[in-house]
C-alpha positions as CSV (number, residue, x, y, z in Angstrom):
1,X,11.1,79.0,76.2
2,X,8.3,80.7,77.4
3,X,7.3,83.7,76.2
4,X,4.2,86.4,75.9
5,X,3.1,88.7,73.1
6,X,1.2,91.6,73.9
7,X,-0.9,92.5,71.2
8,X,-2.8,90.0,68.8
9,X,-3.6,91.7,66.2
10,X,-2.2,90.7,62.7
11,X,1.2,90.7,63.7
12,X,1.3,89.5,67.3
13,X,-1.3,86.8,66.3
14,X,1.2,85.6,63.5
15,X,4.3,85.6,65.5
16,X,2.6,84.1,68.8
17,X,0.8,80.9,66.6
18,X,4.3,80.2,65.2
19,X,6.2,80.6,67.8
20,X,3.3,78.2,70.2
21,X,4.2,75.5,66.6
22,X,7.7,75.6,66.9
23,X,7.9,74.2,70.8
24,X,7.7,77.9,72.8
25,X,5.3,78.2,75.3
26,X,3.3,81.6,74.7
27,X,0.8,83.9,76.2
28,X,-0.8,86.1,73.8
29,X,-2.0,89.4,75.4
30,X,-4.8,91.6,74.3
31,X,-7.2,94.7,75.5
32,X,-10.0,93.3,73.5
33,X,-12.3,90.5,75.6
34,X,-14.1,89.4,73.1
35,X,-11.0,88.4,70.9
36,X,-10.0,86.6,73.5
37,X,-12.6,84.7,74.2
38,X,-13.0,84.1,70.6
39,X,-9.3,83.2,70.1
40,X,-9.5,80.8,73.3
41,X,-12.2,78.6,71.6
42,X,-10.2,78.7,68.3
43,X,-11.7,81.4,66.1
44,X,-9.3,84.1,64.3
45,X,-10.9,87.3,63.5
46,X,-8.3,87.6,60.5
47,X,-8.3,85.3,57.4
48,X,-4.7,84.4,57.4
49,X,-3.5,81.0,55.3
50,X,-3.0,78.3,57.3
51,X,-3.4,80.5,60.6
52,X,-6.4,78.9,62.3
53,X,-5.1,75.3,62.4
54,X,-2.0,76.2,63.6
55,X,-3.9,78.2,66.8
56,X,-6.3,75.4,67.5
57,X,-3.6,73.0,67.3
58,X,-1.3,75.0,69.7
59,X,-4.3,76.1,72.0
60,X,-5.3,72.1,72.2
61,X,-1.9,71.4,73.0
62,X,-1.3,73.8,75.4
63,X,1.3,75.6,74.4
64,X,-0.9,78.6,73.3
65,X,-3.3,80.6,75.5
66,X,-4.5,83.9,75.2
67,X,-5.2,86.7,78.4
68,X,-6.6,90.3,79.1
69,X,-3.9,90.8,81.9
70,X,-0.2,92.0,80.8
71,X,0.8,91.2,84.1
72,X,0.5,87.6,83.7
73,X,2.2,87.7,80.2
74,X,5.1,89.3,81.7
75,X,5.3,87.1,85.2
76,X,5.0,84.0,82.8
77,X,7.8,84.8,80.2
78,X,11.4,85.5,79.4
79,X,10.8,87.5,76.9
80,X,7.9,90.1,75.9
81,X,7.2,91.0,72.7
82,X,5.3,93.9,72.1
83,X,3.5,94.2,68.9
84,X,0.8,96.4,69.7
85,X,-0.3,98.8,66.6
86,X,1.6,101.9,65.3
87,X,-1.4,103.7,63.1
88,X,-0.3,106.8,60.8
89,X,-0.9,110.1,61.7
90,X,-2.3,113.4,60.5
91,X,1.4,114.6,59.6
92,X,2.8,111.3,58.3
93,X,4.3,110.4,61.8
94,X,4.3,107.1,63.6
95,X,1.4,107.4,66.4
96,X,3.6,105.9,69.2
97,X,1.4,106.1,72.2
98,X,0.6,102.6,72.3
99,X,3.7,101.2,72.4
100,X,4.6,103.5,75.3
101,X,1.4,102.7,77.1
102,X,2.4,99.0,76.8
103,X,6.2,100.0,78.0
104,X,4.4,101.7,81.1
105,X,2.2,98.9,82.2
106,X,5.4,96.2,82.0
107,X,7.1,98.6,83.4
108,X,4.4,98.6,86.6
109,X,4.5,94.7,86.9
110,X,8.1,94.1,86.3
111,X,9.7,92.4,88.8
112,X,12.6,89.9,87.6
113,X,14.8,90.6,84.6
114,X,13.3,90.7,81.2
115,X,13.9,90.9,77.3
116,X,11.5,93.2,76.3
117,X,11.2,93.3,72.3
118,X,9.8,96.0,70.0
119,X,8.2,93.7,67.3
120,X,5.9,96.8,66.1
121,X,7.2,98.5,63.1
122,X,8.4,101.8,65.2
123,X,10.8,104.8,63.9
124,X,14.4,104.7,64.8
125,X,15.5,105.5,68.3
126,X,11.6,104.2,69.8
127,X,14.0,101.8,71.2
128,X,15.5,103.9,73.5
129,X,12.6,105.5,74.5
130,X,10.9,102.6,75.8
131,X,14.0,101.7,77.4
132,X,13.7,105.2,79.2
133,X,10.0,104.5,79.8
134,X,10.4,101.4,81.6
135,X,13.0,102.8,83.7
136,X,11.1,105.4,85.0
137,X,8.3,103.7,85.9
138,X,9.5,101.0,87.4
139,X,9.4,101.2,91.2
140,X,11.2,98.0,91.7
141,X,14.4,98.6,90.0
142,X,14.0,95.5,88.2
143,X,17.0,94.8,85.6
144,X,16.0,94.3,81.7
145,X,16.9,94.6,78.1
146,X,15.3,96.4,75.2
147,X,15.9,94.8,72.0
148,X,14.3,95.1,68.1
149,X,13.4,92.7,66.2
150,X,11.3,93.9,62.9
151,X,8.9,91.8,61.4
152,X,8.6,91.1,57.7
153,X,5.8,89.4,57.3
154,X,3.6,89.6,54.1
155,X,-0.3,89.0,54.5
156,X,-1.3,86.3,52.2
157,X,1.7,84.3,52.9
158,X,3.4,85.3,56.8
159,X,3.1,82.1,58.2
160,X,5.2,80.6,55.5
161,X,6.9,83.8,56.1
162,X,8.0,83.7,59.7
163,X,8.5,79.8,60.0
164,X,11.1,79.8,56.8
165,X,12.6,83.7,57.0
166,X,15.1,84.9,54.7
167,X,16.6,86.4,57.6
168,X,16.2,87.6,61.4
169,X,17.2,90.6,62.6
170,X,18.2,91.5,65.9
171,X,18.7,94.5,67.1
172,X,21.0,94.4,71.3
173,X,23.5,96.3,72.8
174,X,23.4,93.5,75.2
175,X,25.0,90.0,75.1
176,X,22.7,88.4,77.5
177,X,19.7,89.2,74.9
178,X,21.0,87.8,72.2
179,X,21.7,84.7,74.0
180,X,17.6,84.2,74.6
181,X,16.5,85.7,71.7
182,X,18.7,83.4,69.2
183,X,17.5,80.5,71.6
184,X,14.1,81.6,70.1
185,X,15.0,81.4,66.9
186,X,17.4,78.1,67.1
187,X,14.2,75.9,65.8
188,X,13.5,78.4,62.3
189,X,17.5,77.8,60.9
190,X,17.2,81.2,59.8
191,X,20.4,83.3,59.1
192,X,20.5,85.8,62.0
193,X,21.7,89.5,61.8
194,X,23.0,90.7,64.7
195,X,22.9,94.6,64.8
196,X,22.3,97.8,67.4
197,X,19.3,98.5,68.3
198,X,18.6,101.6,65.8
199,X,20.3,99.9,62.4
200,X,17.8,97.1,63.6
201,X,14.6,99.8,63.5
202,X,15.9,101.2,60.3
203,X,16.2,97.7,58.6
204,X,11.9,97.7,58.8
205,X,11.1,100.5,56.8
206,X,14.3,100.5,54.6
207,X,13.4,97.3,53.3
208,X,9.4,98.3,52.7
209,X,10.6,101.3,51.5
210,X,12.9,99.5,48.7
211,X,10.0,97.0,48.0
212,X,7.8,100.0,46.9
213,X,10.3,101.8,45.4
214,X,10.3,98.9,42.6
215,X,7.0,98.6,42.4
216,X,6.4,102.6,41.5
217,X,9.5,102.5,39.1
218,X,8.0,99.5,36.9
219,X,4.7,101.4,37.0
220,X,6.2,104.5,35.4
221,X,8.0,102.0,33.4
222,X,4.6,100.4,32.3
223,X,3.5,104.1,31.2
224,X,6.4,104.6,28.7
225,X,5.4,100.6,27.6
226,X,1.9,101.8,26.5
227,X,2.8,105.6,25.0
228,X,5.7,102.9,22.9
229,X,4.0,99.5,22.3
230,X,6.4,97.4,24.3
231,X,5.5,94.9,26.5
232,X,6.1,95.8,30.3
233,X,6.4,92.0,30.9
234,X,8.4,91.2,28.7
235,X,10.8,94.4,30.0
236,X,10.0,93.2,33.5
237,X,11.4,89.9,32.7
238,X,14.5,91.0,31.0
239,X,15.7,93.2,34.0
240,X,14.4,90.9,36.6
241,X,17.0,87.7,35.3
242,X,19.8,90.9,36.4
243,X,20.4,88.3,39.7
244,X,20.9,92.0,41.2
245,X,17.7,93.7,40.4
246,X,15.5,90.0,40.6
247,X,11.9,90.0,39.0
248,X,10.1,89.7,42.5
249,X,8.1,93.2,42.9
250,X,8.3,94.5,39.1
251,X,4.6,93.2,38.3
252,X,3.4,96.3,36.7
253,X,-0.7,97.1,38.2
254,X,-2.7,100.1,39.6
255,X,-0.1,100.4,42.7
256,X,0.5,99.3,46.0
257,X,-1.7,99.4,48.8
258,X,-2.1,97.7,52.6
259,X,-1.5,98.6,56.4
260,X,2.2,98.4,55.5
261,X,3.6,99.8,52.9
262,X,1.9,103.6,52.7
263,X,2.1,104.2,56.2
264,X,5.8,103.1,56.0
265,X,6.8,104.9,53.5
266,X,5.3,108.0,55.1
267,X,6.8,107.3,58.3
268,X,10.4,107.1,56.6
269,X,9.7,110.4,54.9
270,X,9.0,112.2,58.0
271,X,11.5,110.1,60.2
272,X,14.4,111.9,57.6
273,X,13.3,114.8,57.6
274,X,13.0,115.0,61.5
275,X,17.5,114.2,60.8
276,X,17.6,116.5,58.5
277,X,18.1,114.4,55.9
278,X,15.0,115.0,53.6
279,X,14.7,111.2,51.7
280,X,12.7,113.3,48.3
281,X,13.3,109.8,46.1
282,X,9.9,108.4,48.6
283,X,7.9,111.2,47.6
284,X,8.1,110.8,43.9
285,X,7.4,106.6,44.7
286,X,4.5,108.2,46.5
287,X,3.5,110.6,43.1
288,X,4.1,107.7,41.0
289,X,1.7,105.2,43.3
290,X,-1.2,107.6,43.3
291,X,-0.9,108.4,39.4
292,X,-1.0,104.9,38.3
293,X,-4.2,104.6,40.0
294,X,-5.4,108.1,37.9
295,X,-4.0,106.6,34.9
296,X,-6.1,103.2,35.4
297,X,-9.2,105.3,36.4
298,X,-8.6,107.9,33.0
299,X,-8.2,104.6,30.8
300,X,-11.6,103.2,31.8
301,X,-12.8,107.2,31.5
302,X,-11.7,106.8,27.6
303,X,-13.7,103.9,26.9
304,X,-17.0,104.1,28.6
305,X,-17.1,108.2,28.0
306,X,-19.7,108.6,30.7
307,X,-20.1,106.7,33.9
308,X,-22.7,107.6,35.5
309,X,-25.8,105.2,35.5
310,X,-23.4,102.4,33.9
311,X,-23.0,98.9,35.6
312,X,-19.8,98.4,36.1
313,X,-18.4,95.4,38.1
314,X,-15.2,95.1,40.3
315,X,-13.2,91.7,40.8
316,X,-11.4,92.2,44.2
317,X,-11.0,95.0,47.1
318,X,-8.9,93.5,48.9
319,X,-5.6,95.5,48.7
320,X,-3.6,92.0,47.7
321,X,-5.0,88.5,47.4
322,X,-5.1,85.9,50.3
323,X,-5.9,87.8,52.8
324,X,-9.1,90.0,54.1
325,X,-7.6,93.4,54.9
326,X,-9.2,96.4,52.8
327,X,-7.0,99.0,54.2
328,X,-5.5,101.2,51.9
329,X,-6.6,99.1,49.5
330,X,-6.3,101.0,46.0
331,X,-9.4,98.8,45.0
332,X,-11.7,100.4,47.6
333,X,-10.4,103.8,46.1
334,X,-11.0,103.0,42.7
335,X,-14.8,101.5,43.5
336,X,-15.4,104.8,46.0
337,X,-14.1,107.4,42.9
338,X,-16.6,105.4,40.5
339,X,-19.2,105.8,42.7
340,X,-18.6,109.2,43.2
341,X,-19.4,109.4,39.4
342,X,-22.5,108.0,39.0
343,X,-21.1,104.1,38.2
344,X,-23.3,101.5,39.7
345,X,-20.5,99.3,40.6
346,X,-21.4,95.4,41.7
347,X,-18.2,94.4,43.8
348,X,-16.7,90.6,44.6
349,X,-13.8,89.4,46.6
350,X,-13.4,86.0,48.1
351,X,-12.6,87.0,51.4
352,X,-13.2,90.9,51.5
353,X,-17.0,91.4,51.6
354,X,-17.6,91.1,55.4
355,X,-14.5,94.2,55.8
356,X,-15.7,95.9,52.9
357,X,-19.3,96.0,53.8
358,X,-18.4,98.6,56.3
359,X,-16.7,101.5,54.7
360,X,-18.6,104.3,54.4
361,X,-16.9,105.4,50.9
362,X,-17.9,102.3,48.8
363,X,-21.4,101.9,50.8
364,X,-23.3,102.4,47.8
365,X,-22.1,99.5,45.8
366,X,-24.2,96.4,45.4
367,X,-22.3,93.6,47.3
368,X,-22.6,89.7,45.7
369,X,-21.9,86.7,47.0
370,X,-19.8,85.0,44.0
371,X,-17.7,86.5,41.0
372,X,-20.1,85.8,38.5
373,X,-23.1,87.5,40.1
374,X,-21.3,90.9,40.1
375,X,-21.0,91.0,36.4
376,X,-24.3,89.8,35.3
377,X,-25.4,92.4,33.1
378,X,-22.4,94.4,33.4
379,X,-21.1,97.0,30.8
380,X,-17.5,96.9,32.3
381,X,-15.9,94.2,34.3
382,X,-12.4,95.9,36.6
383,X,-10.2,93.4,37.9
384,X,-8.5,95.2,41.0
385,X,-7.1,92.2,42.7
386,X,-5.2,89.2,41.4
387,X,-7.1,86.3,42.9
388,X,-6.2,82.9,41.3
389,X,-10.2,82.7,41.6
390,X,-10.0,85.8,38.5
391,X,-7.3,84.2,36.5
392,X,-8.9,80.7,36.4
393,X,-12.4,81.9,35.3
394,X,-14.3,80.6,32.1
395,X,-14.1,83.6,29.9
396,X,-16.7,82.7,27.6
397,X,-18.8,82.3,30.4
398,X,-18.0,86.0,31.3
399,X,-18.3,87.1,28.3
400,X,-21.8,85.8,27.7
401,X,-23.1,87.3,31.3
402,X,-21.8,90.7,30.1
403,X,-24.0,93.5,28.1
404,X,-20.9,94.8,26.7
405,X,-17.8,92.5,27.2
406,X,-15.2,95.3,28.4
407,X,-12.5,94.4,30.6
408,X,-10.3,97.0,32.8
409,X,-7.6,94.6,34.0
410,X,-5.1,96.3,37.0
411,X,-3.4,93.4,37.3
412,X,-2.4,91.9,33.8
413,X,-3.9,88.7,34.9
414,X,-4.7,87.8,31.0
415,X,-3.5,87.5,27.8
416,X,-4.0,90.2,25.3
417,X,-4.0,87.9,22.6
418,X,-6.6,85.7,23.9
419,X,-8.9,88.3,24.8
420,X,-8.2,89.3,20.9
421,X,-9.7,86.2,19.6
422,X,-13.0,85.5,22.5
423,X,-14.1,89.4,21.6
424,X,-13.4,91.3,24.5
425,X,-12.3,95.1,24.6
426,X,-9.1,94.4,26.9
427,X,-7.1,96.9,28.6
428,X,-4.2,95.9,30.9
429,X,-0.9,97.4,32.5
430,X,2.0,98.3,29.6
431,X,0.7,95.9,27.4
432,X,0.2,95.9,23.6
433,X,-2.5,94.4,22.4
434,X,-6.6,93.4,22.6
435,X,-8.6,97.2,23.5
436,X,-11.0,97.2,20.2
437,X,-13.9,95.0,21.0
């Protein structure tokens, strides 16, 4: 089929390279020039798994290409997907304008009849309103079809994600548009749900919303683990083999971060109370988020007493690993609250540094090029992210590099027990174990 995407950021990039690999013909439509340009000669301003070979193979085979011009996207395609961004705003809300930007431009060069898909993470009933946008706007009186079809793609692993789904959802009032868009699907053997359009919009951030929710409930759970001396693992474990709570997202750390998740959450908060239906069970997630990071930060507080003037080195600012995106990231928060005290902090990530070398907040840190740079000489190592680079280090090696051998670890990505024996002072998430050095 052939088929444009207009927007390439993280999401329309994604969607557009896996759709090109699957046999689709697709036009990937941005503002941006220079991302085209770059994209067109096979470069991807993201780091992504597997993402660049997949678009050099597509753009050498043709069945990828990338344009400035929405009105060749839309004359060259069934279907147009718009996954243009949906940034938070001051008040929580989901800033909406450039979704209905996009639905006024397709709505000035439609001609013919089109699916036109809200890919975007948008608030329930957006649907409609670009349906009402395109309406007005278009002088032709062309015929079309608004349909959703949320994306749940996780960075780190959203190729893998979107070519073997756990499901697809999509969200048509009209028969028509569910013929083409399961037509696009046919070649991923995905189960398909197919819903109205507002259960569809819903689906998005009832899902993230879920995903966080059990990620804040073992964190409080990890607090009650350290003021008792039970493992939060171990507890993790024994609820997760429940086959219906599952252990996925009960890894107890310093909270969740990311473009998705916080601005989701906030956007469902606000969305329900805009119903009337105030969701208060998000906003304690939201309390429970924010104080494991102030728990973390009060731990390391304890141990070094004072941190001003001490070097203290930070594994990761990425907010997850595999991937380069810093925003939100509660790493970045924890390395700008540091500085803010007087810590000399000497940061690592494998992918991060370009990203992180431009936020204001953290631009006092000293930035090195490999892991075991940043704790040469260090009286604290914090491990913020869980790169398998950090969990497969030599420990006696880190050890030896250190002045004092401390480590802070937000992500349990060691045993206490082994620490024990090398020496180290060890703290971790709802763990027993290690801390006297």
């Amino acid at each position: 089929m052939d088929l444009s995407i207009i927007g390439s950021g993280y999401v329309g990039l994604v969607t557009g390279a896996c759709f090109a690999d699957v046999g689709h013909n697709v036009i990937c439509v941005d503002n941006d020039p220079r991302k085209i340009e770059a994209l067109t000669q096979g470069r991807v301003p993201i780091y992504e798994p597997g993402l660049e070979e997949i678009i050099q193979r597509n753009v050498s085979a043709r069945r990828l290409r990338f344009t400035g011009s929405i009105k060749e996207g839309v004359d060259n395609s069934q279907v147009v997907f718009i996954a243009v961004p949906t940034p938070q705003g001051d008040d929580g809300a989901v800033d909406l304008s450039f979704i209905e930007k996009v639905a006024r431009e397709i709505a000035g060069v439609l001609t013919d009849y089109r699916v036109i898909v809200d890919k975007s993470t948008v608030p329930v009933k957006t649907g409609q309103k670009v349906a009402e946008s395109i309406k007005r706007y278009n002088k032709s009186g062309a015929e079309f079809d608004v349909v959703s079809n949320p994306e749940f793609l996780r960075e780190g692993c959203a190729v893998a994600d979107l070519m073997k789904p756990d499901r697809i959802v999509i969200g048509a009032d009209s028969g028509r548009a569910i013929d083409l868009m399961k037509k696009i699907y046919e070649p991923f053997m995905a189960p398909i749900l197919v819903t109205d359009i507002n259960s569809a919009e819903l689906i998005k951030h009832a899902a993230n919303s879920f995903l966080a929710l059990k990620i804040s409930y073992i964190n409080a759970v990890s607090a009650i683990c350290e003021a008792s001396g039970a493992d939060v693992e171990k507890v993790a474990d024994g609820i997760g083999m429940d086959r219906r709570i599952g252990r996925n997202f009960l890894n107890a750390g310093i909270g969740y971060g990311g473009s998705c998740f916080p601005k989701d959450i906030s956007a469902f908060i606000t969305i329900s109370e805009k119903l009337g239906v105030p969701f208060d069970l998000l906003k304690e997630v939201q309390r429970i988020n924010a104080a494991q990071k102030d728990r973390f930060l009060k731990a390391i507080r304890d141990a070094l007493w004072v941190l001003r003037d001490k070097k203290i080195a930070v594994w990761g600012l990425t907010f997850k690993p595999n991937t380069d995106d810093i925003r939100s990231s509660v790493a970045i928060e924890l390395v700008a609250e540091m500085l803010g005290e007087g810590a000399k902090v000497s940061a690592y990530d494998p992918k991060g540094m370009e990203k992180a070398r431009e936020v204001k907040s953290i631009a006092d840190a000293t930035f090195t090029e490999t892991a075991m740079e940043a704790i040469e000489g260090a009286e604290a190592l914090v491990i913020a992210t869980e790169w398998a680079e950090f969990a497969n280090v030599d420990l006696a090696v880190v050890k030896e590099k250190m002045q004092t051998p401390m480590i802070f670890d937000g992500r349990n990505l060691y045993d206490p027990e082994t620490m024990q024996k090398l020496g180290f002072y060890y703290s971790s998430i709802g763990r027993p174990g290690a801390k006297s050095a």
